[in-house]
C-alpha positions in Angstrom: 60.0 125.7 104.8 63.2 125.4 106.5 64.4 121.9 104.5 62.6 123.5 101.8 65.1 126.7 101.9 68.1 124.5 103.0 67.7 122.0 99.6 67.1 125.4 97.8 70.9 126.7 99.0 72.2 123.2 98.5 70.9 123.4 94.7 72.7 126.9 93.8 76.0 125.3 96.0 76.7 122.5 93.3 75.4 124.9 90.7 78.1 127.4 91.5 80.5 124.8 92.3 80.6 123.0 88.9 84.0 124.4 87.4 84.1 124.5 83.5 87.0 125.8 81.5 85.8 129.1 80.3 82.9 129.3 82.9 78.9 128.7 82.0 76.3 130.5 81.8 74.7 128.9 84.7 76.5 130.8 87.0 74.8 134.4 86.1 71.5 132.8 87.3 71.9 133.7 90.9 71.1 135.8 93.5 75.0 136.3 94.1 74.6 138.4 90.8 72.4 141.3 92.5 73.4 140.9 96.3 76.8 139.9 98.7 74.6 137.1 99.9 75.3 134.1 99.1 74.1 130.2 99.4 76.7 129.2 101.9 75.7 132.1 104.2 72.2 130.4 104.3 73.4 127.5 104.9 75.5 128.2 107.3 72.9 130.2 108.6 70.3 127.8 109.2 72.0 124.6 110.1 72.8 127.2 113.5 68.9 127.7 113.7 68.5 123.5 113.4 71.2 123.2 116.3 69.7 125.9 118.9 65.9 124.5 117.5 66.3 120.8 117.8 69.1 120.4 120.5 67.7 123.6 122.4 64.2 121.3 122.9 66.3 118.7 124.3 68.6 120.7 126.3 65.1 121.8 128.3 63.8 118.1 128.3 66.9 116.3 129.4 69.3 118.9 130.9 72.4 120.5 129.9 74.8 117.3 130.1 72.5 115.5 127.6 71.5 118.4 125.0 75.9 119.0 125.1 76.4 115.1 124.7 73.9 114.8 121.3 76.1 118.0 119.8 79.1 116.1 119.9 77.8 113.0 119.1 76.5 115.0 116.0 80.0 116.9 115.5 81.8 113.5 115.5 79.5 112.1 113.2 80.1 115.2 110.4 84.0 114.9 111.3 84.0 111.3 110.3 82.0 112.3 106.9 84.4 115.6 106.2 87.3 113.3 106.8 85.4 110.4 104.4 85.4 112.6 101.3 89.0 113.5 101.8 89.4 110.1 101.7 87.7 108.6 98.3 88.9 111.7 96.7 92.5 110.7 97.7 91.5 106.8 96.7 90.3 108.5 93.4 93.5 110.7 92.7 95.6 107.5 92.7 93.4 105.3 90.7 92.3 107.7 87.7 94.7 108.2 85.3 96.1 112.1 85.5 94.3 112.9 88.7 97.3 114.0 90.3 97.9 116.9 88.3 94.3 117.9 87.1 93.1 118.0 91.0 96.6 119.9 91.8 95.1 123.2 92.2 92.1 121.9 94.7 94.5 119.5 96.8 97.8 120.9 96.4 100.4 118.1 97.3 97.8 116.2 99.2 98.1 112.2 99.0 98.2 109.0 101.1 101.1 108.8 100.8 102.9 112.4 100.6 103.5 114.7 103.8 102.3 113.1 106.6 102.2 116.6 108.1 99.6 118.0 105.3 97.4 114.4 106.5 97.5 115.6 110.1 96.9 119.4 108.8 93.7 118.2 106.7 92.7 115.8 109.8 92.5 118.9 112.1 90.9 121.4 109.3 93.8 123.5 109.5 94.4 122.9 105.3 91.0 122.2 103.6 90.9 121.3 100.0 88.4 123.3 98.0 85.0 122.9 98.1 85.5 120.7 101.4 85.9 123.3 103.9 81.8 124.2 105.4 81.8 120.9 107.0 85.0 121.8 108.8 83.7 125.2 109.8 80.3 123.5 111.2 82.7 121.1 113.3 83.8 123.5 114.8 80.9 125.6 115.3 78.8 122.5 116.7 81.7 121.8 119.3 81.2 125.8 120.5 77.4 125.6 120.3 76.2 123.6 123.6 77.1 126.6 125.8 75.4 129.2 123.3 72.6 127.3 123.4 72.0 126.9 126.8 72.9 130.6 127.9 70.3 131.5 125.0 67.7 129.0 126.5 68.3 130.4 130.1 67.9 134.7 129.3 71.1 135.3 128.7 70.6 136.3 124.9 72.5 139.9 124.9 75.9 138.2 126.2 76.1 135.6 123.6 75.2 138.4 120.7 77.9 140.6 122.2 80.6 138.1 122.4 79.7 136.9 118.6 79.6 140.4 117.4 83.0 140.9 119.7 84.7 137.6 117.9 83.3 139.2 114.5 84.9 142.7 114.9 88.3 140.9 115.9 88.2 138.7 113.0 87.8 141.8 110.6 91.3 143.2 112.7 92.9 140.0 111.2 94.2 139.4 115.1 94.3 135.6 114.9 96.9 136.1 112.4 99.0 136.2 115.1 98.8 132.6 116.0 97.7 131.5 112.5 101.0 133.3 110.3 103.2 130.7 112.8 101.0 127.7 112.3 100.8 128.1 108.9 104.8 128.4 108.2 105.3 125.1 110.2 102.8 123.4 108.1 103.5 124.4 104.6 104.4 121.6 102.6 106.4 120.8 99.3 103.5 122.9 97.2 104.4 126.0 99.2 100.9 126.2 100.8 100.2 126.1 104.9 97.0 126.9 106.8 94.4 126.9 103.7 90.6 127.6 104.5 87.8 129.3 102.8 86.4 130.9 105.6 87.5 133.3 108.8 85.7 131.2 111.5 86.1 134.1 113.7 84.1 136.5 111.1 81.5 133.3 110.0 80.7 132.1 113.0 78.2 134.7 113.4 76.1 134.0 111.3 75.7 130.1 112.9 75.5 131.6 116.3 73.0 134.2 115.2 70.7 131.3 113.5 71.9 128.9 116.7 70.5 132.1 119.3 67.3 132.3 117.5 66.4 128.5 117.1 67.3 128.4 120.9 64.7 130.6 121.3 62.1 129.0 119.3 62.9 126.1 121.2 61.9 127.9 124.6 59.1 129.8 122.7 60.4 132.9 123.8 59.4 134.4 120.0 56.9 134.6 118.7 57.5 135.3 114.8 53.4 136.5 114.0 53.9 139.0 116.5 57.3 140.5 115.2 56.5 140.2 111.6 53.7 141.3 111.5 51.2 142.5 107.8 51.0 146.2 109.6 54.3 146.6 110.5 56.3 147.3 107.4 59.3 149.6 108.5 61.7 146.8 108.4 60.4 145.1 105.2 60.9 148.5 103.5 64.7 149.4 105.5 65.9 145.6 104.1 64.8 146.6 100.7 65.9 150.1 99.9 69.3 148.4 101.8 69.4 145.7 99.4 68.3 147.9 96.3 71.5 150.3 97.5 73.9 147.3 97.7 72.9 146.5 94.3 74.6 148.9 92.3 77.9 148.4 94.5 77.7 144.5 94.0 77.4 144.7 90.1 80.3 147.7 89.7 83.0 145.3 92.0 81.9 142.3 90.7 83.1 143.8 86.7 85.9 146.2 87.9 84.0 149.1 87.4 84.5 151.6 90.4 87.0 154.1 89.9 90.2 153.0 91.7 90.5 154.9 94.9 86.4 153.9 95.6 87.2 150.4 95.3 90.6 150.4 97.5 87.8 151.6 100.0 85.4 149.5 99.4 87.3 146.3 98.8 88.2 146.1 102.5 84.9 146.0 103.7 83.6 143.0 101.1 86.4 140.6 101.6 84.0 136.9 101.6 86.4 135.3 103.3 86.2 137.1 106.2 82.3 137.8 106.3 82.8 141.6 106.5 81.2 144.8 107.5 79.1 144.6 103.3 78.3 140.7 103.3 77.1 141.5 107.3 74.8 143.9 106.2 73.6 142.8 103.2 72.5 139.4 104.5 70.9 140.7 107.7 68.6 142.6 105.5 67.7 139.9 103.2 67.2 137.4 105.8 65.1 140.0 107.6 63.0 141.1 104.5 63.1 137.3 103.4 61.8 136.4 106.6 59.1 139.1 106.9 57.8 138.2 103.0 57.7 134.5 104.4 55.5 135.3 107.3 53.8 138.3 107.1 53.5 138.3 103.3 50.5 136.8 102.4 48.3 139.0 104.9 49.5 142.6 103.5 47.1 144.7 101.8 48.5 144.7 98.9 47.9 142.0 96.4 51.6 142.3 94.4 53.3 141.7 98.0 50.7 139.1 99.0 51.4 137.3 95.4 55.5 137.5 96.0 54.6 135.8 99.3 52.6 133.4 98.0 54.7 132.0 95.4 57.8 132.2 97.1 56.2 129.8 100.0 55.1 127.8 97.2 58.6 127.8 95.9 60.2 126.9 99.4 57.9 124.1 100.1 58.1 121.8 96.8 58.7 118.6 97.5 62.1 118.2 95.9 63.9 120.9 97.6 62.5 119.6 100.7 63.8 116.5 100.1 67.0 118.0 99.7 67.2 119.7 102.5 65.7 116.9 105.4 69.1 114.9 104.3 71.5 118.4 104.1 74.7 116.5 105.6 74.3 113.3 103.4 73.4 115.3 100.0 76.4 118.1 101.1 78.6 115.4 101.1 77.5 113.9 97.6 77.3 117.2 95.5 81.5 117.3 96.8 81.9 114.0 94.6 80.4 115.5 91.8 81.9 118.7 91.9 85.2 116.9 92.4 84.3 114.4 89.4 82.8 117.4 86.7 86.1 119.2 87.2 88.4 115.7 86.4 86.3 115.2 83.3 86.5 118.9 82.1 89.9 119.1 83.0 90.7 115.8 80.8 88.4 116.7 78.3 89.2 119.2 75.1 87.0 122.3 75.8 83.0 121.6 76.1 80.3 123.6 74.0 78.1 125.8 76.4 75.2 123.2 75.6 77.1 120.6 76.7 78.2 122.0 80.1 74.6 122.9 80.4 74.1 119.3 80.2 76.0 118.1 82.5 75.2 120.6 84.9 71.4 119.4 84.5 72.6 115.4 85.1 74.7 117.0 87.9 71.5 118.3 89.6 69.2 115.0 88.6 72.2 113.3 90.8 72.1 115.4 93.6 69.1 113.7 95.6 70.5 110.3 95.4 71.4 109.9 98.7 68.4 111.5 100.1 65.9 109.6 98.2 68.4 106.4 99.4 67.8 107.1 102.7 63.9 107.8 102.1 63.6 104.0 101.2 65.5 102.7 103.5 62.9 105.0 106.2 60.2 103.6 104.0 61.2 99.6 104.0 62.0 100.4 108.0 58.2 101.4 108.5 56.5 98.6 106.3 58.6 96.1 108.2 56.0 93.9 109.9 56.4 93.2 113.6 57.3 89.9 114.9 54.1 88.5 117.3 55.5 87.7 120.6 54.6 84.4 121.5 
């Protein structure tokens, strides 16, 4: 259910990424509407699990110069994608007519041939245009992750939690300011923007490190998840909810301006996204645990409306499609940037569209998303019906 859950957070991604003048309605349909958890969280989330899962099995075959060797292999390999996309978008902004302008607000100043300064800043992730920036984050992550992994693999669990949680609480203090502020005033280009990112890697990373810890430790079988979330057990299940049912009401009042103002000077320093704080913390621990525990657990609970939920929502996780989706996340990541990047030129261009028609293209949007992945499915499929050559 993993690809299953990944294609699922890659569908609401491009959904919530498709920018139409005057919004659409598409964007109400969410679980971002009820909760501060979001797709990118999940994402982010479980492409750590897939890192301490998969290179954690092969740390513990192979050794720790190996497992370290395939991580940056991999990291090299998203690099050389991130920096690919900044590329045809770049290609594209000098080719279509009124690019430059219509993609000013997502590139700033950007161009092959402007500030060679803002090239090296978007070659080393320190200014990423929008809707570009997770790959950079899991770059970065992925070159951080062979240690984490193998100090997870070998017991030492409780160091790597504290140091994350450590990194966390110092990128709530807005610390790295300190060397960022500088950075970012010898960057900044004509457009009057430096450092620009979407995401404190110092409050983000742990979530990846979280996901990275527990894969490494599915990869050493050191969980067992039928013992921990278990049918019987339901003090956690019922903690995440009434947590998540008490976020609610706070997510709907901030997201429409509706707390009084000195509760929402409060409470806006503790939901800032960007920064992954103390609310978005919280809220998605309990959702990934209660999540977790319907996913498991579920089916076997006494009752039949919890053992229903379960069932449909493993239904859900495991259709085909979404599965698809998500054994070909990095290739299909990639994509739904293009059309994110080409729905916004043609809006942009465009007199305003009806809400039917950005429905529309929002529903060719998502019929294009699993090109690449059903791409690389035939080319796995011609690879396997390939005869072999008889040796004579």
């Amino acid at each position: 259910m993993i690809d299953g859950l990944r294609g699922f957070f890659l569908v609401f991604m491009l959904i919530n990424h498709l920018v139409f003048e005057g919004g659409y309605w598409m964007l109400r349909v969410n679980h971002n509407q009820l909760a501060f958890v979001e797709d990118a969280q999940g994402f982010v989330f479980l492409s750590g699990l897939m890192i301490g899962l998969v290179y954690g099995r092969k740390m513990m075959r192979q050794g720790y110069d190996a497992g370290s060797r395939m991580i940056r292999a991999r990291a090299l390999e998203l690099y050389r994608y991130a920096m690919a996309i900044v590329l045809a978008v770049l290609v594209a902004r000098m080719i279509l007519p009124y690019a430059d302008p219509l993609w000013f607000n997502w590139l700033g100043d950007t161009s092959l041939t402007g500030d060679p300064l803002r090239l090296a800043a978007v070659a080393t992730f320190l200014f990423q245009p929008t809707v570009m920036d997770i790959l950079p984050q899991y770059v970065i992550y992925m070159l951080a992750a062979p240690p984490v992994v193998w100090l997870c693999l070998n017991g030492h669990v409780a160091k790597v939690a504290a140091g994350s949680a450590l990194l966390w609480f110092v990128g709530q203090l807005g610390v790295h300011q300190l060397i960022t502020d500088p950075v970012s005033a010898w960057i900044t280009s004509t457009d009057g923007q430096g450092i620009r990112t979407g995401f404190n890697l110092l409050g983000w990373q742990i979530v990846f490190f979280a996901g990275a810890a527990i894969g490494a430790l599915m990869a050493s079988e050191r969980i067992d998840w039928s013992a921990l979330l278990r049918p019987d057990r339901t003090l956690v299940p019922w903690i995440c909810l009434i947590t998540c049912l008490l976020l609610l009401p706070l997510r709907i009042t901030t997201a429409h301006g509706l707390l009084p103002p000195d509760l929402a000077a409060k409470v806006t320093t503790l939901e800032i996204r960007a920064d992954f704080s103390l609310i978005y913390l919280v809220n998605f621990i309990a959702a990934a645990l209660g999540l977790s525990w319907l996913l498991v657990a579920g089916a076997q609970h006494h009752r039949p409306q919890v053992r229903s939920l379960a069932t449909a929502l493993r239904s859900f996780f495991s259709l085909g499609p979404l599965r698809l989706l998500g054994r070909h996340s990095l290739y299909v990541y990639v994509w739904h940037v293009a059309i994110v990047y080409l729905v916004y030129y043609i809006d942009q261009a465009s007199p305003p569209f009806s809400q039917a028609t950005k429905t529309m293209i929002a529903l060719v949007s998502l019929a294009l998303l699993p090109l690449p992945a059903l791409w690389r499915e035939r080319g796995a499929r011609e690879v396997v019906r390939k005869p072999v050559p008889a040796h004579s």
